[in-house]
MIMI-921758 format. One record per residue: x negated, y negated, z negated of N, C-alpha, C in turn; residue in three letters. Coordinates in steps of 0.2 Angstrom, whole numbers, plus 2048, in hexadecimal, padded with zeros to 3 digits. Layout:
REM residues N
[[X,Y,Z],[X,Y,Z],[X,Y,Z],ALA]
...
This chain:
REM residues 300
[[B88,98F,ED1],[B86,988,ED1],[B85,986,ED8],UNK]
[[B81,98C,EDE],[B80,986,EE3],[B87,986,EE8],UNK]
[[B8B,98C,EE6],[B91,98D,EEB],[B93,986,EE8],UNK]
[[B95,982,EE1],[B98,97D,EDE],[B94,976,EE4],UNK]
[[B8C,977,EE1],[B89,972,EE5],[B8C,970,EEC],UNK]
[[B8C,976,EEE],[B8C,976,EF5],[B95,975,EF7],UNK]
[[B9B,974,EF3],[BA0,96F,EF4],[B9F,96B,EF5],UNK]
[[B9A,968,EED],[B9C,961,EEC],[B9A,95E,EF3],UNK]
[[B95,960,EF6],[B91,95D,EF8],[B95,95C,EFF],UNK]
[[B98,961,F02],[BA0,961,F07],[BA5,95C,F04],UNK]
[[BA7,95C,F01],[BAD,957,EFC],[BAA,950,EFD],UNK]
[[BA2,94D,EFC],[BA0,948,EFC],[BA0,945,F04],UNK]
[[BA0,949,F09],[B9D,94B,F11],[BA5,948,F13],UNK]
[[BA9,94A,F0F],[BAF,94A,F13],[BB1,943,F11],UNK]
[[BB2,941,F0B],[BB4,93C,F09],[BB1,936,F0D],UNK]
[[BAB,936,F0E],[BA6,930,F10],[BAA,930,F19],UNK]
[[BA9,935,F1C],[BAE,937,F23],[BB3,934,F24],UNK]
[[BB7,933,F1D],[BBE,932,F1C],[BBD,929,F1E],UNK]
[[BB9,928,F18],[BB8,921,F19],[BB7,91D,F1F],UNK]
[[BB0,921,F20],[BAE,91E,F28],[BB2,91E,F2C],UNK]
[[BB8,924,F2D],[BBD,924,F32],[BC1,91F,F31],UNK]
[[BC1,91C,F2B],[BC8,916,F29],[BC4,910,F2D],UNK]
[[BBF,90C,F2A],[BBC,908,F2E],[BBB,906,F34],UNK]
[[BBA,90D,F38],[BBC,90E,F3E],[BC2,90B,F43],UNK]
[[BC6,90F,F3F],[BCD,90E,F3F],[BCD,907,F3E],UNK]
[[BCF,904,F3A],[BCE,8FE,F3A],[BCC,8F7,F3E],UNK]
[[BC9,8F7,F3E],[BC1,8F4,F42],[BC6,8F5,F4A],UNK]
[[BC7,8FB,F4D],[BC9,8FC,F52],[BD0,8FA,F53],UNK]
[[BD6,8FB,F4F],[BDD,8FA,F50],[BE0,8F2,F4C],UNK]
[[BDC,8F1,F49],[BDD,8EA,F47],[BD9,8E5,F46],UNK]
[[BD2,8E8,F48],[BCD,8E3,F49],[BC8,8DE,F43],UNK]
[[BCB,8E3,F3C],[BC4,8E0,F38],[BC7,8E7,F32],UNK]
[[BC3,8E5,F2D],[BC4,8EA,F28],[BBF,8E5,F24],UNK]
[[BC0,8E7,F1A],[BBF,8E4,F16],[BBD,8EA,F12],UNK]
[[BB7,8E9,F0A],[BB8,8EA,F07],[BBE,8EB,F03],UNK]
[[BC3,8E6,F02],[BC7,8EA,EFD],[BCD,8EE,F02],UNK]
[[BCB,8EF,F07],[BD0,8F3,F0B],[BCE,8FC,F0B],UNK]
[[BC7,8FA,F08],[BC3,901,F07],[BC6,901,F00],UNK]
[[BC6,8FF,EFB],[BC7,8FF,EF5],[BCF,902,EF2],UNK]
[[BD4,8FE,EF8],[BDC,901,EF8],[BDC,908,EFB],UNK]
[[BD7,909,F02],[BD9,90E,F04],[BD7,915,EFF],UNK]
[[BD1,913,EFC],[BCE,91B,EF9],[BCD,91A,EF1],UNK]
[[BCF,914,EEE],[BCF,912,EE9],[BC5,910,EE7],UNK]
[[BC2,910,EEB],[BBB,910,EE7],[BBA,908,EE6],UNK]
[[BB1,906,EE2],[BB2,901,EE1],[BAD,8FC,EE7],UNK]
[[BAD,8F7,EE5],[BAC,8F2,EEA],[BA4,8F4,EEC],UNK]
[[BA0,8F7,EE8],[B99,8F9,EE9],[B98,8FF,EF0],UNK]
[[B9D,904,EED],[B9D,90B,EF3],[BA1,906,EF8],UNK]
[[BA6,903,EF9],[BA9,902,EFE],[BA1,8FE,F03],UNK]
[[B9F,8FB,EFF],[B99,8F5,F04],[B91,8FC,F06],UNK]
[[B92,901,F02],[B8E,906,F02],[B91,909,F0B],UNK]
[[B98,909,F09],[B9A,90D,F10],[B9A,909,F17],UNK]
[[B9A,903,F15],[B9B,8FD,F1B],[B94,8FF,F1E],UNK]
[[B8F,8FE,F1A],[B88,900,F1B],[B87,906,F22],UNK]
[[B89,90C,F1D],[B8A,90F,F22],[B8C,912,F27],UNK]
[[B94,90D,F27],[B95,90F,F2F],[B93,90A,F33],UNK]
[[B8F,903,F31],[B88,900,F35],[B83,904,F37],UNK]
[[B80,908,F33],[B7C,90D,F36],[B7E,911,F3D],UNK]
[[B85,915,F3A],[B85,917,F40],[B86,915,F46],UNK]
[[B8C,90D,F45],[B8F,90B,F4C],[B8C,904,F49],UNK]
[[B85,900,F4B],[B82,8FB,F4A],[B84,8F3,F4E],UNK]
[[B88,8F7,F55],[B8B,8F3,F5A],[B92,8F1,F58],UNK]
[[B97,8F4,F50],[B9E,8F6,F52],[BA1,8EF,F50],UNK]
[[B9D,8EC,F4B],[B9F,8E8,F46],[B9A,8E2,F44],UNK]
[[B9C,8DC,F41],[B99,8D6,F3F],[B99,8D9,F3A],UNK]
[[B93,8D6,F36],[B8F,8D8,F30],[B92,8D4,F29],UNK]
[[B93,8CD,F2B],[B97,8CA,F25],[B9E,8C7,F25],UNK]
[[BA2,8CA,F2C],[BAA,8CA,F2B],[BAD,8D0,F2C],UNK]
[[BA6,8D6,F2F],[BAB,8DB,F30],[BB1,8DB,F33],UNK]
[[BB0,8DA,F39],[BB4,8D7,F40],[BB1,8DB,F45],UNK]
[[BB5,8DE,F4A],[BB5,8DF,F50],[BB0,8DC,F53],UNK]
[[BA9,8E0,F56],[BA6,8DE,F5B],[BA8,8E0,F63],UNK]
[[BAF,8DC,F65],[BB0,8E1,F6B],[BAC,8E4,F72],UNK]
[[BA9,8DF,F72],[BA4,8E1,F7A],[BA2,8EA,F77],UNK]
[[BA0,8E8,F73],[B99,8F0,F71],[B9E,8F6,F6E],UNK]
[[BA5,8F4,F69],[BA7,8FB,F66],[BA7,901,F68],UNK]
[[BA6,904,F68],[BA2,90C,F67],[BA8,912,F63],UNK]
[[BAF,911,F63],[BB1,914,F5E],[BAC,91A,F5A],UNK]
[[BAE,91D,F53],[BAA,923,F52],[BAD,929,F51],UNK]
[[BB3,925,F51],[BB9,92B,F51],[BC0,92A,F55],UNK]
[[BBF,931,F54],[BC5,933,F5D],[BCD,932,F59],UNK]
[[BCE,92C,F5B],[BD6,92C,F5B],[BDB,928,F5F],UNK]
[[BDD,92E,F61],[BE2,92A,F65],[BE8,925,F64],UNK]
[[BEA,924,F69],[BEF,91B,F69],[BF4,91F,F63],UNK]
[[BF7,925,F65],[BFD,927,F62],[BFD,92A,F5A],UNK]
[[BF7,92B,F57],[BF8,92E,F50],[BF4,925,F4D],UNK]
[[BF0,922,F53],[BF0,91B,F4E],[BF4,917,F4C],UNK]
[[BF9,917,F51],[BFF,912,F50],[C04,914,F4A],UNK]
[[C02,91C,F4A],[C06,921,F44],[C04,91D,F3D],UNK]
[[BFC,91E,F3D],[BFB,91C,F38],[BFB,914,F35],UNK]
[[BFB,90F,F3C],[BFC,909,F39],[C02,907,F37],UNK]
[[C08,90C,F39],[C0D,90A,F36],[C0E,90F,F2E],UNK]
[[C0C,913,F2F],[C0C,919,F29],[C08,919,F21],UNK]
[[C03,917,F26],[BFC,916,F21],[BF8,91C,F23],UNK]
[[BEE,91A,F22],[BE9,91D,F23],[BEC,923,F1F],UNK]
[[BE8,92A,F26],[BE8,930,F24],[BE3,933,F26],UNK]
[[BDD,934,F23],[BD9,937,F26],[BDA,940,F2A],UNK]
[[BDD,942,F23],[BE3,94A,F28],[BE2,949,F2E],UNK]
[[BE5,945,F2F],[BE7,946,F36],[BE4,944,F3C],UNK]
[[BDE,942,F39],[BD7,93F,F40],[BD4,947,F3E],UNK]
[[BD3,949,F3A],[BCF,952,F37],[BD4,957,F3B],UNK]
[[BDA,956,F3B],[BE0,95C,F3D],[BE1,95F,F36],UNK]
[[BE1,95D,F33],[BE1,961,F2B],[BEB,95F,F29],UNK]
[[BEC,963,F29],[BF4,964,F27],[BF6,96B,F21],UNK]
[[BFD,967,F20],[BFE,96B,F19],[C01,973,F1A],UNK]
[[C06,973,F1F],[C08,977,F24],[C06,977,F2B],UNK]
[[C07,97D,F2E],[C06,97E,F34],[C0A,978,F3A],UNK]
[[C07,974,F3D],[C0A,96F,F40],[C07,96D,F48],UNK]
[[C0D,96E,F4A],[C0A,96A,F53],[C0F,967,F56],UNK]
[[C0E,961,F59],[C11,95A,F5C],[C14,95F,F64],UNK]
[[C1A,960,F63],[C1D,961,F6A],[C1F,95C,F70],UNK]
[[C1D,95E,F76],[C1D,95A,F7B],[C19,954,F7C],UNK]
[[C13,954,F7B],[C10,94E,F7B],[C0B,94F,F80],UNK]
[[C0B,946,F83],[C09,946,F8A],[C01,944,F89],UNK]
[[BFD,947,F8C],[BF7,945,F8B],[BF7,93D,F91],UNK]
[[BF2,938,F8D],[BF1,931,F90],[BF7,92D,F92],UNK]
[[BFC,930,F8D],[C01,92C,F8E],[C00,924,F8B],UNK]
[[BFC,922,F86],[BFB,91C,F84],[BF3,91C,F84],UNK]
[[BF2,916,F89],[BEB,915,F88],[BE7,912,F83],UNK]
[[BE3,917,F7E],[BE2,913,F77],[BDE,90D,F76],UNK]
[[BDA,90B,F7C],[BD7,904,F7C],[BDD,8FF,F7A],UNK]
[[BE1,900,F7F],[BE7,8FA,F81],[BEA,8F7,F7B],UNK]
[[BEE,900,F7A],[BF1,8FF,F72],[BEA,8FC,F6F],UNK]
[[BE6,8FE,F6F],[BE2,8F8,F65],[BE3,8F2,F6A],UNK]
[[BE3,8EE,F6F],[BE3,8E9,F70],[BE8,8E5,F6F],UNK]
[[BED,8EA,F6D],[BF3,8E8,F6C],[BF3,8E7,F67],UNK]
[[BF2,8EC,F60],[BF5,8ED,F5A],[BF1,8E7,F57],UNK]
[[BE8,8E6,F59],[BE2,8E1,F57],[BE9,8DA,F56],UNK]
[[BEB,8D9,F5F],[BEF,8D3,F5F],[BF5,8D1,F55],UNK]
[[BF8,8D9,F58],[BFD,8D8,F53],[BFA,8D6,F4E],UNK]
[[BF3,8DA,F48],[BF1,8D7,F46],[BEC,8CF,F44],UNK]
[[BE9,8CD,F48],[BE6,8C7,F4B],[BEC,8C2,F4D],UNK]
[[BF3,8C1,F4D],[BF6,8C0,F4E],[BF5,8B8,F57],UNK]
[[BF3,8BC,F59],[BEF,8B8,F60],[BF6,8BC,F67],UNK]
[[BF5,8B9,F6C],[BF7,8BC,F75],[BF2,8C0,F75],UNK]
[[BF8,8C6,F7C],[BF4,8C9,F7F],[BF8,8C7,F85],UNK]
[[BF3,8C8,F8B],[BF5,8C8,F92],[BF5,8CF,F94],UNK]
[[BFB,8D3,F97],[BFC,8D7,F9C],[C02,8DA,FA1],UNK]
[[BFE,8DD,FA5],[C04,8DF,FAA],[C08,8E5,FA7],UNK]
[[C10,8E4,FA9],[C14,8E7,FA2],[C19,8EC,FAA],UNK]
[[C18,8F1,FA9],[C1B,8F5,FAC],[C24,8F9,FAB],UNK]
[[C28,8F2,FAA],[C30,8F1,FA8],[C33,8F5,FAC],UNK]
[[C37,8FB,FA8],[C3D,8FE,FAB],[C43,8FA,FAD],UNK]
[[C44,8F5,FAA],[C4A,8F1,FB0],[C46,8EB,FB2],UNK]
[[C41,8EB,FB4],[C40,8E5,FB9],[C3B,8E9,FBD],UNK]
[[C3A,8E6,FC4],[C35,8E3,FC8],[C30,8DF,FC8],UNK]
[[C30,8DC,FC0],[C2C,8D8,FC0],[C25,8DA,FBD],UNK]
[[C20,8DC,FBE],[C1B,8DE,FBD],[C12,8D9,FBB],UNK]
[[C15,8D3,FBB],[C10,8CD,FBE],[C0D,8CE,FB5],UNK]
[[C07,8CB,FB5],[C05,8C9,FB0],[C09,8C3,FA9],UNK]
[[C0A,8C9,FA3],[C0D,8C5,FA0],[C09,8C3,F9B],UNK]
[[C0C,8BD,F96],[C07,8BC,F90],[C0C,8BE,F8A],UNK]
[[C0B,8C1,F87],[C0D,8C4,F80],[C0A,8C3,F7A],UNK]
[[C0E,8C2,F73],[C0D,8C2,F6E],[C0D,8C7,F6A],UNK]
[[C0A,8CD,F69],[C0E,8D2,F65],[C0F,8D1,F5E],UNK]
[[C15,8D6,F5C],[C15,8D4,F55],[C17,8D7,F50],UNK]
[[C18,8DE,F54],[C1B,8E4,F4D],[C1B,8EA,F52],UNK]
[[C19,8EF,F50],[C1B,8F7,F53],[C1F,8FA,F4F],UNK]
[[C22,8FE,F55],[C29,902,F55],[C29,908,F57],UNK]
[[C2F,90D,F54],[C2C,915,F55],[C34,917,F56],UNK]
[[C36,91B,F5C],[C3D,91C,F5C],[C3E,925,F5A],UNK]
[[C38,927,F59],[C39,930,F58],[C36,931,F60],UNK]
[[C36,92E,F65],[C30,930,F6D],[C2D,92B,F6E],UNK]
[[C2F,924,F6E],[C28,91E,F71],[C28,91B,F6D],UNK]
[[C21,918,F6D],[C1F,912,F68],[C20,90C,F6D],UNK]
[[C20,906,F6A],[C23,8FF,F6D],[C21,8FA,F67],UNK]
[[C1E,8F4,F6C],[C1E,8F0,F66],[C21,8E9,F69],UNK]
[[C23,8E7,F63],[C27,8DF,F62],[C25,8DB,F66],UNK]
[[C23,8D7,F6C],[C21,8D0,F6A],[C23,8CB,F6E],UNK]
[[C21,8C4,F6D],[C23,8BE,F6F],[C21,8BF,F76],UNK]
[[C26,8BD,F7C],[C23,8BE,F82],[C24,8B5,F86],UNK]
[[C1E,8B2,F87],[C1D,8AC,F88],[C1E,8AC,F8E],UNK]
[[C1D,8AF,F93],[C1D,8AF,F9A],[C27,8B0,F9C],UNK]
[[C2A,8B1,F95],[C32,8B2,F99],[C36,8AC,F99],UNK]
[[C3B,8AB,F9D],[C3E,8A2,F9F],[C43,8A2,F9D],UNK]
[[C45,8A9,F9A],[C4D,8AB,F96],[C4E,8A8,F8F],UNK]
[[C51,8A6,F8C],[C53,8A4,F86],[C4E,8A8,F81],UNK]
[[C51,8AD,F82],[C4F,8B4,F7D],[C49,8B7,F7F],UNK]
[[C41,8B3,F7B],[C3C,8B7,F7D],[C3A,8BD,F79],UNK]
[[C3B,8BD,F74],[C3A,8C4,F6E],[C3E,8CB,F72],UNK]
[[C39,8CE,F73],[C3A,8D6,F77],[C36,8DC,F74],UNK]
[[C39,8E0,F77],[C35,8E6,F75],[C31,8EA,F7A],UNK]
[[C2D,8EC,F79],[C28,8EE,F7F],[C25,8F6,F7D],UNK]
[[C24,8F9,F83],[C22,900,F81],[C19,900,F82],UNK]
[[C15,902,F7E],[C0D,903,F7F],[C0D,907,F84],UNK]
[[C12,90D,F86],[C0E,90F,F8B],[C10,90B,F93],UNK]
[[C14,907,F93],[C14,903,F99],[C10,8FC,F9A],UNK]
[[C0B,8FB,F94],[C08,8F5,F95],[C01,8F6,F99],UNK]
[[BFD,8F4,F9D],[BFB,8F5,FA2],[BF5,8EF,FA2],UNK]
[[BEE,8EE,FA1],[BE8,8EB,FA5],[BEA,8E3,F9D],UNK]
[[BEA,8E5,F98],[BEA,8E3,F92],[BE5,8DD,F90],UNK]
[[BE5,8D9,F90],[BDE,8D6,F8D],[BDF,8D1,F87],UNK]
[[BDD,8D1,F85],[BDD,8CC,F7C],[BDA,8C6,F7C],UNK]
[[BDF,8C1,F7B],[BDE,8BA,F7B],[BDA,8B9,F75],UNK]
[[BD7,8BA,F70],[BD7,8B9,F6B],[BD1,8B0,F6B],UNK]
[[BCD,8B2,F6D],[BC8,8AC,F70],[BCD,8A4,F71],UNK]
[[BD2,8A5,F72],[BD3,89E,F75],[BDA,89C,F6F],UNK]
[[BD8,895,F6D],[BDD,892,F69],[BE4,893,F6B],UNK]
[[BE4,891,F71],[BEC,893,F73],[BF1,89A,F74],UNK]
[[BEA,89E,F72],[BED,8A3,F70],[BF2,8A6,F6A],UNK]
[[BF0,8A3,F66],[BF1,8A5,F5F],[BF9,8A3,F60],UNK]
[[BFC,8A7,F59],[C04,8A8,F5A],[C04,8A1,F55],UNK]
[[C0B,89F,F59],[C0D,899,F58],[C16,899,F51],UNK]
[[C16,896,F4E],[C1C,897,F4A],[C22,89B,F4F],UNK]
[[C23,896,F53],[C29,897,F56],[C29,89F,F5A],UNK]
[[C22,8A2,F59],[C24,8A9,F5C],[C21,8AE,F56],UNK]
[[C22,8AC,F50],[C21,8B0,F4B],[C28,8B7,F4A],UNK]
[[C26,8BC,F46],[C2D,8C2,F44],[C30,8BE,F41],UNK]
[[C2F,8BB,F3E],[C36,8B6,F3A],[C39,8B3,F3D],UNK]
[[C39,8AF,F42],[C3C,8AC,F47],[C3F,8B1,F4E],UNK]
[[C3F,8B5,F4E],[C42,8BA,F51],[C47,8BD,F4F],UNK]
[[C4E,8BA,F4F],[C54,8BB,F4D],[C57,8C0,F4F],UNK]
[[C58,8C5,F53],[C59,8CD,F54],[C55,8D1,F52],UNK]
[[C4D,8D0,F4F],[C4A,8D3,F4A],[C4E,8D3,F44],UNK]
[[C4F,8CE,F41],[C53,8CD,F3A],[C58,8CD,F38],UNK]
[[C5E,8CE,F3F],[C63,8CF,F3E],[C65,8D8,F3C],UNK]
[[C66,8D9,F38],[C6B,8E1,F36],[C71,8E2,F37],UNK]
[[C74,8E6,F3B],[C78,8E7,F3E],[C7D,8EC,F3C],UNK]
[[C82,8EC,F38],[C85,8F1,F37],[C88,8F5,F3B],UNK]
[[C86,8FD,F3C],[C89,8FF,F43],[C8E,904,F41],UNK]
[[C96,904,F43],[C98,908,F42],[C99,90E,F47],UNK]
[[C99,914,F46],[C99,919,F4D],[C9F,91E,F4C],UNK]
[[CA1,91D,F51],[CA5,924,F4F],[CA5,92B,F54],UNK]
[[CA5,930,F52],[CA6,937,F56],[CA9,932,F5E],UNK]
[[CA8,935,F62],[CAA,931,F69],[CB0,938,F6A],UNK]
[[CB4,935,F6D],[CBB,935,F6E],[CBD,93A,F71],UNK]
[[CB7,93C,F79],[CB6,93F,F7C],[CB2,947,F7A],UNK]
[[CB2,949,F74],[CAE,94E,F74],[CB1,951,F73],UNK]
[[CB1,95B,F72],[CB5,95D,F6D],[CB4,960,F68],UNK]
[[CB7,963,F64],[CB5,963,F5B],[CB0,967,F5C],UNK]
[[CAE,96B,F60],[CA8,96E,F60],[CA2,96B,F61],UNK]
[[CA3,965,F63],[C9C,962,F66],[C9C,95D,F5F],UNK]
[[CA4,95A,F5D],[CA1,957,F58],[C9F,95B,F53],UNK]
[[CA0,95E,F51],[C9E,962,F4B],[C96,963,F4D],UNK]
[[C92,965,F53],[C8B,966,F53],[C89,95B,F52],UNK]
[[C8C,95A,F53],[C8B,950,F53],[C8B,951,F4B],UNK]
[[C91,955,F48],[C8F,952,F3F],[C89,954,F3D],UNK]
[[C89,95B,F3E],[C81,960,F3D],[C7A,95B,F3F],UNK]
[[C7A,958,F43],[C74,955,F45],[C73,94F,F41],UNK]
[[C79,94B,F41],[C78,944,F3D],[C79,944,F37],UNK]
[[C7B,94B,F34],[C7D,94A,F2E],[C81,948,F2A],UNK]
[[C87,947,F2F],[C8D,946,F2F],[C91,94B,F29],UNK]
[[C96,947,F23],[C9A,950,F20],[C9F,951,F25],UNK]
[[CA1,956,F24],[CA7,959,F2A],[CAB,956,F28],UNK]
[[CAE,953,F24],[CB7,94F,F24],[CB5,94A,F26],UNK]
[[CB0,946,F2A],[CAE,942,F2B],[CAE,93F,F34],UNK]
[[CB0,93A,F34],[CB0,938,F40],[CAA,934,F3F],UNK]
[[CA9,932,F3A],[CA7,929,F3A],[CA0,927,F35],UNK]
[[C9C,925,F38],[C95,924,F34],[C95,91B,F36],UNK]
[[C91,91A,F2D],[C8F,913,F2D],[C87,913,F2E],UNK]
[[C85,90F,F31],[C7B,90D,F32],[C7A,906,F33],UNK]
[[C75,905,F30],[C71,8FF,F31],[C6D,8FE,F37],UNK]
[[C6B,8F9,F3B],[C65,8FA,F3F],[C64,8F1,F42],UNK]
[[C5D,8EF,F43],[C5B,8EB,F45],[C5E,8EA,F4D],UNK]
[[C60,8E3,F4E],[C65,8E1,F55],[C60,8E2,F58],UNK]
[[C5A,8E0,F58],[C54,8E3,F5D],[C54,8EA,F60],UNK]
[[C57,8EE,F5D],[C55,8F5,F5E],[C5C,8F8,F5F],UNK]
[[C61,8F5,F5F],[C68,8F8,F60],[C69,8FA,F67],UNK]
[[C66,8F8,F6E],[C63,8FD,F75],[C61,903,F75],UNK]
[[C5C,902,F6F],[C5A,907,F6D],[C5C,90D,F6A],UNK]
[[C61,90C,F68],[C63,912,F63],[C6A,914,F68],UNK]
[[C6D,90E,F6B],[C72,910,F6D],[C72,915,F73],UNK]
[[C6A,915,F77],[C68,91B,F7C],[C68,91F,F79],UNK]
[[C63,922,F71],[C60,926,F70],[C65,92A,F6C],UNK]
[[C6C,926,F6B],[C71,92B,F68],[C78,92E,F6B],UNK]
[[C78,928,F6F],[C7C,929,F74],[C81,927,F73],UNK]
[[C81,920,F72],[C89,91E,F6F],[C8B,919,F74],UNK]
[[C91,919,F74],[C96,916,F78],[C96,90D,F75],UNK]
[[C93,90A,F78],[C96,902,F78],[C97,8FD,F7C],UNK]
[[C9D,901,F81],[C9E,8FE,F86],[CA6,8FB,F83],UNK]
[[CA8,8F5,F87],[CAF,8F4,F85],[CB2,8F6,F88],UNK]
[[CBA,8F5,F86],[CBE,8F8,F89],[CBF,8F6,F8F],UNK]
[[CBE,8EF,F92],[CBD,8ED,F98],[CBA,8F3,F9B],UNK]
[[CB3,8F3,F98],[CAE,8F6,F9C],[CAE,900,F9E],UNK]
[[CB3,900,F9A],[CB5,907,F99],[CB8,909,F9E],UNK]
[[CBC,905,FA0],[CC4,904,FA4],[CC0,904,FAB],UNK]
[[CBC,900,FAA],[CB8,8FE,FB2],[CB3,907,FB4],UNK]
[[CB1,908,FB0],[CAA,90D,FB0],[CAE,913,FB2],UNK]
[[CAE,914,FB8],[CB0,91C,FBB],[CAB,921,FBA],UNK]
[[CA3,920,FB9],[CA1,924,FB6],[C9F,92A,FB0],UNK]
[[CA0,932,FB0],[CA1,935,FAC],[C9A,934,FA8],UNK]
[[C9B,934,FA2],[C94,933,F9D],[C96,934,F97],UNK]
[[C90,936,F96],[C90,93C,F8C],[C8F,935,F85],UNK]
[[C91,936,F84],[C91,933,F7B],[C93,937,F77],UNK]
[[C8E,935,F71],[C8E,93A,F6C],[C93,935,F65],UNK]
[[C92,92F,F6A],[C96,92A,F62],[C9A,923,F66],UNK]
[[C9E,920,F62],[CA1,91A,F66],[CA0,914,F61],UNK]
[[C9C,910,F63],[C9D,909,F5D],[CA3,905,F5D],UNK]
[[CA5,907,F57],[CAD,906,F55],[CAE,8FC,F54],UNK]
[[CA8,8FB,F52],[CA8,8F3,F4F],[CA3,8EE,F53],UNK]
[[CA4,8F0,F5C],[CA2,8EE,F62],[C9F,8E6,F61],UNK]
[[CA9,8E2,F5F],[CA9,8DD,F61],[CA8,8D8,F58],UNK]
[[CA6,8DC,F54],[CA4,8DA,F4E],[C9A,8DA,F50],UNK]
[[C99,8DF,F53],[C91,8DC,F52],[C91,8D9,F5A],UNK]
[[C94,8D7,F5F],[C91,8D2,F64],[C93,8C9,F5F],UNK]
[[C97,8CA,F5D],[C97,8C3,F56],[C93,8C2,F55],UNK]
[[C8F,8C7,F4E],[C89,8C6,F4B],[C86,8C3,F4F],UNK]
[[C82,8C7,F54],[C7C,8C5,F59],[C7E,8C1,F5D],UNK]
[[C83,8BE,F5F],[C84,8B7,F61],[C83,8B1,F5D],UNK]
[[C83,8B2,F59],[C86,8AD,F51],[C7D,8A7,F52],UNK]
């Protein structure tokens, strides 16, 4: 009976942890938390949920308002260690306590990861924004530009390519046509949250639904690149899952993200113009066969 006692009483210890750690989380990366958010997460009822708010007042009495349970940002305190990279996991994935504990099913370890490569203040100032639906202000350390000035940003959705996280958003400071961009968290830099001021807040015209390369679907046709040889394409089918009687694979993917993929797989969509011009040697793994069928779409 006391070995049994003395589970429950672990069981109970852990569970209560579990909550408090959601709260947390919460509170931190999107900047408020609810009873009924405690009630979907762990299924209890509206009484234990207000029981636990109780509690993680107790411990962190500076972390959170008392009757909207909002973000007190001067004071937060996190109370638990998580970083920018497993919280953006979970707010795209959903709450896991596992994974703040290290508690896994199998034996598991994340290869190649850079320590401080995202600063986790910065990211919640972002994700808060994403959810708070307000600007942020900061300096954006752009692989193709120069430009490094202070920008004012809307975020609006996060993004996972298999190495970087990057999130969506309205970029008010560009004088191009096309301000909906993607931005990587770890190059955002001296971050600050407009949330205080009305001019902040996201306006219709820089909402995800008005971002027309978000909601364009792009049917991407690839085929085995021309230049390989049946050995290399054969290790090409193996990876992508390709059958062997097969050159040619169909995908879907957001015109937002077609940069993206087009780096990370290595496929050719240069034209033949650009082909004929380009004297240098370069690997692709695929050729986008239906080039001048998705520059249409995306001009349309």
């Amino acid at each position: 009976m006391e070995n049994s006692s003395q589970a429950d009483i672990t069981s109970e210890t852990t569970s209560i942890n579990a909550r408090l750690a959601y709260i947390d989380f919460k509170l931190f990366f999107t900047g408020r938390v609810s009873r009924a958010d405690l009630k979907d997460a762990f299924g209890i009822a509206e009484a234990a949920a207000s029981r636990v708010l109780t509690e993680y007042s107790k411990r962190r009495p500076n972390n959170k308002t008392q009757k909207t349970n909002t973000i007190i940002r001067k004071s937060f305190e996190p109370l638990t260690d998580i970083d920018g990279e497993l919280a953006l996991g979970m707010l795209a994935n959903g709450f896991n306590s596992n994974k703040i504990f290290g508690v896994t099913e199998l034996a598991y370890e994340k290869i190649g990861k850079f320590p401080n490569q995202m600063n986790t203040n910065e990211v919640a100032m972002i994700t808060r924004a994403i959810s708070g639906k307000y600007a942020i202000s900061c300096n954006y350390l752009s692989e193709n530009s120069s430009n490094h000035q202070t920008r004012t940003l809307v975020p609006l959705a996060i993004m996972y390519d298999g190495t970087n996280w990057m999130f969506r958003a309205f970029d008010r400071s560009e004088v191009k046509k096309n301000k909906f961009k993607n931005f990587h968290f770890s190059r955002a830099r001296n971050v600050v949250e407009e949330h205080d001021s009305k001019e902040s807040r996201q306006h219709e015209h820089e909402a995800l639904s008005q971002d027309k390369l978000w909601n364009l679907r792009l049917p991407l046709i690839l085929k085995l690149h021309p230049s390989l040889s049946e050995m290399d394409k054969q290790k090409v089918r193996t990876d992508f899952g390709i059958p062997e009687d097969k050159d040619e694979v169909y995908v879907t993917e957001r015109a937002a993200f077609r940069w993206i993929v087009e780096k990370k797989w290595y496929i050719d969509a240069r034209s033949n113009e650009e082909k004929r011009e380009d004297k240098q040697s370069r690997f692709y793994k695929f050729e986008l066969s239906n080039l001048e069928m998705i520059k249409q779409m995306e001009q349309a």
